[in-house]
Backbone bond lengths (Angstrom), bond angles and torsions (degrees), N, CA, C in turn:
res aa  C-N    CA-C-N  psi(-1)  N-CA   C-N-CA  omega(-1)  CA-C   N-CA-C  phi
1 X - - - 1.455 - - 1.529 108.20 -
2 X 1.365 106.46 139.83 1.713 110.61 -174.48 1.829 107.17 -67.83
3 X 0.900 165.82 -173.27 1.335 129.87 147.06 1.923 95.67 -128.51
4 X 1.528 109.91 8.07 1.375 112.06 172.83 1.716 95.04 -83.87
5 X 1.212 116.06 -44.70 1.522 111.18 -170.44 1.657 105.58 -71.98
6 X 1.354 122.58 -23.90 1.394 135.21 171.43 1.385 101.61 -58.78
7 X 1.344 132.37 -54.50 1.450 139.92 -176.11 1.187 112.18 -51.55
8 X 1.887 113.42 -68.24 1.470 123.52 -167.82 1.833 104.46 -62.66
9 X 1.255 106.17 -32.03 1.714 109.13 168.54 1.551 119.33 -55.76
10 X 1.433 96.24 -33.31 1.436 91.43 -170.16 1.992 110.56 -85.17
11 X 1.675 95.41 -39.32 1.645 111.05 170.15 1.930 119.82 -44.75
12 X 1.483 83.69 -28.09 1.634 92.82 -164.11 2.121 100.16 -97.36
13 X 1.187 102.95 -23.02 1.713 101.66 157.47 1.458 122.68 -75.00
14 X 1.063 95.68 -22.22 1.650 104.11 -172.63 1.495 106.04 -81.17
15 X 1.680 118.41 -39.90 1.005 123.82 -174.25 2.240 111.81 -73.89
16 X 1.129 95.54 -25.43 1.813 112.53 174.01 1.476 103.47 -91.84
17 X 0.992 133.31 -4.18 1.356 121.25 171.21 1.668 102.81 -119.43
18 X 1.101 130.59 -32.28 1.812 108.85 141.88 1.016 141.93 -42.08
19 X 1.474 118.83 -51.86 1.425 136.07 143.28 1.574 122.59 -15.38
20 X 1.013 107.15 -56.82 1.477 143.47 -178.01 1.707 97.99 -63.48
21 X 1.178 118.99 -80.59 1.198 137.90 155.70 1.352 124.79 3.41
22 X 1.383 95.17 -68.28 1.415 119.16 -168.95 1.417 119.10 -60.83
23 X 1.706 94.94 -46.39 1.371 114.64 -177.65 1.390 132.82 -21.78
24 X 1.148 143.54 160.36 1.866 131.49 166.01 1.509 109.30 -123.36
25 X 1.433 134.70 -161.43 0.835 131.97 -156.79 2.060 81.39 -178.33
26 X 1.192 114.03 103.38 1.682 105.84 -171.00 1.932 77.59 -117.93
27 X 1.550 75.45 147.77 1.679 91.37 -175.83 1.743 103.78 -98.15
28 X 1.239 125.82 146.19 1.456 136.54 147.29 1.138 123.49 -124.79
29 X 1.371 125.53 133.88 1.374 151.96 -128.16 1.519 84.92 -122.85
30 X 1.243 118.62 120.01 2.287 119.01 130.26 1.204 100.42 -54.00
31 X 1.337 114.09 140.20 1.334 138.74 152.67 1.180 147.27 -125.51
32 X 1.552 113.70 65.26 1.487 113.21 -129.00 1.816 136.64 45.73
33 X 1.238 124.15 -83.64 1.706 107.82 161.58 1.332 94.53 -132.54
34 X 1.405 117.36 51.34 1.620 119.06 159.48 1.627 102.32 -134.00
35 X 1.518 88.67 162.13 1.739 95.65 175.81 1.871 87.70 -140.93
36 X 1.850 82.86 129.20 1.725 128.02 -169.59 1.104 116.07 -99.94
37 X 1.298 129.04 94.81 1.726 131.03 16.61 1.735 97.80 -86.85
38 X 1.271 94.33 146.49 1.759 93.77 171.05 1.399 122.98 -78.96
39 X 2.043 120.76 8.08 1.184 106.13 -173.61 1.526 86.70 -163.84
40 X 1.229 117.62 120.51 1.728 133.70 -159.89 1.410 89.58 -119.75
41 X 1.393 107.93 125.28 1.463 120.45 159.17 1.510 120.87 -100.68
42 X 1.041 139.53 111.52 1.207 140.59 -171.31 1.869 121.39 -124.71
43 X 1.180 102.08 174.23 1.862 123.78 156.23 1.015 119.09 -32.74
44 X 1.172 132.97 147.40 1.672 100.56 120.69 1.605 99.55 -105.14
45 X 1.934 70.42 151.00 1.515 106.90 176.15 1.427 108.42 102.98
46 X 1.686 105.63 12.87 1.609 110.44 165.88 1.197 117.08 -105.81
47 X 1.371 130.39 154.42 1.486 132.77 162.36 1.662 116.20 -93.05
48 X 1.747 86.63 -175.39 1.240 106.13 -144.87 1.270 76.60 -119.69
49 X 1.890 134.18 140.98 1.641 109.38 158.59 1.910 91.75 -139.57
50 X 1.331 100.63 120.16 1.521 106.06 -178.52 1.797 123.38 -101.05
51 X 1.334 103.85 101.62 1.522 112.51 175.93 1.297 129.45 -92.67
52 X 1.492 119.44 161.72 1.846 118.71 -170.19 1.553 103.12 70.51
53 X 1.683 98.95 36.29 1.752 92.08 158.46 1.446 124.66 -88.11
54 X 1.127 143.32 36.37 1.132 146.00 -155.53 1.513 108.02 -77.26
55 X 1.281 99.11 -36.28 2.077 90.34 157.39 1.516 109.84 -157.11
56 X 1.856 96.11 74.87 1.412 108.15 163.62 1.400 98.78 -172.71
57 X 1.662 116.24 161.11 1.210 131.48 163.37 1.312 126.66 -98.88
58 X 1.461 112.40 -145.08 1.316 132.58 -166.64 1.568 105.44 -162.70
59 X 1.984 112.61 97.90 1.258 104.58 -177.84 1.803 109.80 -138.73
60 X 1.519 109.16 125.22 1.045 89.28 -162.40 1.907 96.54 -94.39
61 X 1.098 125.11 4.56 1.460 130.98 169.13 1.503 121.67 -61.35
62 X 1.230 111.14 106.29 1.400 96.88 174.87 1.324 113.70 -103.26
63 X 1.439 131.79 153.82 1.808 130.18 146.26 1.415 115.27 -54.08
64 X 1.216 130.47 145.72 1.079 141.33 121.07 1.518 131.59 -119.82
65 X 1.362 125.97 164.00 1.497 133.66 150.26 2.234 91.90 -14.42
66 X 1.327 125.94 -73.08 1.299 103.69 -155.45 1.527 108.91 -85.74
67 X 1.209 123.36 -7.94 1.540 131.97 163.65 1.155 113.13 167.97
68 X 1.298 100.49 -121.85 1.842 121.68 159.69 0.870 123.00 -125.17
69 X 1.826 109.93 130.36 1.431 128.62 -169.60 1.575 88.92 -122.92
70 X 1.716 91.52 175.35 1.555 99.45 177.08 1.840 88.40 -167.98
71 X 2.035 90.59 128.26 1.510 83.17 -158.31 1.481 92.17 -103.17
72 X 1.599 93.49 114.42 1.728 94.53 -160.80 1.937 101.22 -133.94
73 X 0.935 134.96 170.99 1.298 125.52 150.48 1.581 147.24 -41.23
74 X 1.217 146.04 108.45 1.080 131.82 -161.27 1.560 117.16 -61.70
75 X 1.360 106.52 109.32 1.733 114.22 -173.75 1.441 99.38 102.57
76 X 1.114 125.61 -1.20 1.291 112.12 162.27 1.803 129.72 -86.15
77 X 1.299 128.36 160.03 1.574 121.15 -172.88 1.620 98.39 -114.61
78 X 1.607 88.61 139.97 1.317 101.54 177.93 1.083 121.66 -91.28
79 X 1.429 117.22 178.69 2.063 119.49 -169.69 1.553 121.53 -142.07
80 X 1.166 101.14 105.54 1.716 92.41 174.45 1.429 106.75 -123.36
81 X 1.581 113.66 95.73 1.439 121.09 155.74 1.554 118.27 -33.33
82 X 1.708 98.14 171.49 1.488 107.73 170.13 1.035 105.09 -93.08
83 X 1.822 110.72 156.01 1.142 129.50 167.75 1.666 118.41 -44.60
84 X 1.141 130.86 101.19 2.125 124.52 162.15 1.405 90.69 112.39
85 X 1.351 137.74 -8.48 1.383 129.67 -174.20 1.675 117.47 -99.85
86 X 1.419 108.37 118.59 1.059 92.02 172.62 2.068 129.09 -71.07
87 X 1.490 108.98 152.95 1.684 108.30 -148.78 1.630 99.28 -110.22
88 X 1.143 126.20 153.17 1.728 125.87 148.54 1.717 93.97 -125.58
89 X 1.462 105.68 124.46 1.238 103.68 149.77 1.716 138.16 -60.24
90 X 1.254 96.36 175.91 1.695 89.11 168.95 1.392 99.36 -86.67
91 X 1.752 92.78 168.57 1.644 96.23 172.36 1.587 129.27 -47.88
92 X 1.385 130.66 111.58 1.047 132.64 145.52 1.877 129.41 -8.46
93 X 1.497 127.04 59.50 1.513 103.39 -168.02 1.424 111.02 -120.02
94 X 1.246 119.91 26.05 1.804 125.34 161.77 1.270 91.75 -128.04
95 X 1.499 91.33 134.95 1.453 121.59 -166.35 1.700 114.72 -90.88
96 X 0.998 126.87 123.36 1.713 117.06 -162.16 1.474 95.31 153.74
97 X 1.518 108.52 160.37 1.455 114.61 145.36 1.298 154.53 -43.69
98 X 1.253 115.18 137.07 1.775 107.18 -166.53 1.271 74.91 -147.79
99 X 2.017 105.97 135.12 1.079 122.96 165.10 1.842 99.54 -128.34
100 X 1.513 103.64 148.62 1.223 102.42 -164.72 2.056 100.47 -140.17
101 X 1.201 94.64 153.21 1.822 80.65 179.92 1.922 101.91 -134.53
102 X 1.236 117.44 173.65 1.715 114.67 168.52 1.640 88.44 -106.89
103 X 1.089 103.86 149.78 1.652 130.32 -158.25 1.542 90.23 -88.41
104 X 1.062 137.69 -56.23 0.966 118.69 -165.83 1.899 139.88 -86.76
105 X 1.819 71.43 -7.56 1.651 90.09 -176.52 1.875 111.10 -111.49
106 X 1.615 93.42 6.15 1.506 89.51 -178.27 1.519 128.47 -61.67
107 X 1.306 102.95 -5.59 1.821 120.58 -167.28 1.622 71.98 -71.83
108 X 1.478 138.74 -60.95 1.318 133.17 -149.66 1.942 106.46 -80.35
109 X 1.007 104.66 -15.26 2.059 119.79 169.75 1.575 84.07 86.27
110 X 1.358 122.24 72.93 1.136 128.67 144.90 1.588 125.63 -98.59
111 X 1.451 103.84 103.28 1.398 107.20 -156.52 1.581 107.45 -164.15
112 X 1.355 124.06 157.44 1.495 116.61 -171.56 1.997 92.27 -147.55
113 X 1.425 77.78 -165.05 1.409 101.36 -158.28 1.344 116.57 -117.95
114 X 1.140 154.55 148.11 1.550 141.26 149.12 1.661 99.84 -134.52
115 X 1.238 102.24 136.68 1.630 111.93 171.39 1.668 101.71 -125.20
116 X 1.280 103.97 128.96 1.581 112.91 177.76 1.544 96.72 -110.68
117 X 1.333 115.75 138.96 1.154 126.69 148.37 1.613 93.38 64.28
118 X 1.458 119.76 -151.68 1.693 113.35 152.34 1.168 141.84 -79.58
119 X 1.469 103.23 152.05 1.625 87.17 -159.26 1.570 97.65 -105.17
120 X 1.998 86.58 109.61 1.647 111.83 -179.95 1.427 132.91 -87.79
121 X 0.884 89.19 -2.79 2.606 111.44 177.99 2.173 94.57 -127.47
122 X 1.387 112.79 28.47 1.308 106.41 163.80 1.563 118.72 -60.67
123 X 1.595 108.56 -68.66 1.207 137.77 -146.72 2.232 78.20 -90.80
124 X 1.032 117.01 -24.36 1.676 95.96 165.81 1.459 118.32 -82.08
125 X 1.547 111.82 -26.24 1.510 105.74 168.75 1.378 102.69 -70.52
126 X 1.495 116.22 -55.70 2.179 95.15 -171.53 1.406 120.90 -44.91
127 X 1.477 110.81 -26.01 1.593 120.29 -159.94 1.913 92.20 -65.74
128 X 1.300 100.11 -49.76 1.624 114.26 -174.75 1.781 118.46 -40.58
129 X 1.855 90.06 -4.49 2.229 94.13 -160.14 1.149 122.17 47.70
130 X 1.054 125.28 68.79 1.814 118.60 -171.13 1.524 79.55 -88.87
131 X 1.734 103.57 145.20 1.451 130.88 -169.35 1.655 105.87 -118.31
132 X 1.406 124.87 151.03 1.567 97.58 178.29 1.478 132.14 85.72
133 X 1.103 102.86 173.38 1.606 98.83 168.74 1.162 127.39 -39.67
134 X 1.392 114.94 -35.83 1.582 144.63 178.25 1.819 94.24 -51.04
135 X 1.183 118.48 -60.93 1.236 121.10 -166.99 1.661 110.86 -89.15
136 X 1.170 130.00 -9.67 1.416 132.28 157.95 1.621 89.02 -52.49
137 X 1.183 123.77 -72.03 1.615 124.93 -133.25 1.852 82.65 -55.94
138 X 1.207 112.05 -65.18 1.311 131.54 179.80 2.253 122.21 -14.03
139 X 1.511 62.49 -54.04 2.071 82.60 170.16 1.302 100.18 -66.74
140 X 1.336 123.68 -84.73 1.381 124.78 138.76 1.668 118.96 29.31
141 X 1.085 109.51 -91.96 1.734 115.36 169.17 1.396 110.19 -53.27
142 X 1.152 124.98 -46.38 1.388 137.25 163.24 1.254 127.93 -22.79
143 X 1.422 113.08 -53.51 1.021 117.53 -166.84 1.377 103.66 -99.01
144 X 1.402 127.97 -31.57 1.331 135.02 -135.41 2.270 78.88 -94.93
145 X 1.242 107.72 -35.83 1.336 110.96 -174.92 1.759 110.02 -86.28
146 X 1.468 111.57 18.74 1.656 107.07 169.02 1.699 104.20 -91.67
């Protein structure tokens, strides 16, 4: 047995199970047709876990005029829970904005925010003019990232 490759094996578990460690788990609340806090600053490599869904989701897909977008990080994966269930995402690990809405209550701009790390696709979502609720969340990130 090498016991240098034994070492760096062991350095490099140690270093993924701190990681691991470190991690959080920040809660968001339904609140009738709000979601509490509307703008989560986090890790990366933390989640998101959203309770009091009993009639709402978690969608980071939006419509537009050119289809569906999702104003998310580049290389990052998006999430659309089920309807009434409460959700934990996966870990959070591209750093940027994520705006997310509940599908059914978005006519009312029920929708939140998550900023990981810095928020690096900000200033490409403002460029985009989001109009609407779309652009509340937006101010929203805005501010919460000065």
């Amino acid at each position: 047995m090498n016991p240098n490759k034994t070492i760096a094996t062991l350095i490099g578990v140690s270093v993924l199970f701190s990681a691991a460690v470190m991690a959080e788990i920040h809660q968001v609340k339904a609140v009738g047709l709000a979601y509490k806090p509307l703008v989560v600053k986090v890790e990366s490599g933390d989640q998101i876990s959203w309770t009091n869904m009993s009639t709402h989701n978690v969608n980071t897909k939006f419509t537009s005029s050119n289809g569906t977008i999702e104003y998310i990080p580049k290389g990052a994966k998006g999430f659309t829970s089920q309807m009434g269930v409460n959700f934990t995402s996966d870990p959070l690990t591209e750093e940027g904005v994520y705006l997310y809405k509940c599908d059914p209550h978005w006519g009312t701009g029920m929708g939140g925010v998550i900023i990981v790390g810095e928020p690096t696709n900000l200033q490409m979502i403002i460029d985009s003019d989001p109009k609407g609720a779309l652009g509340r969340l937006v101010r929203k990130a805005q501010k919460a990232s000065e």
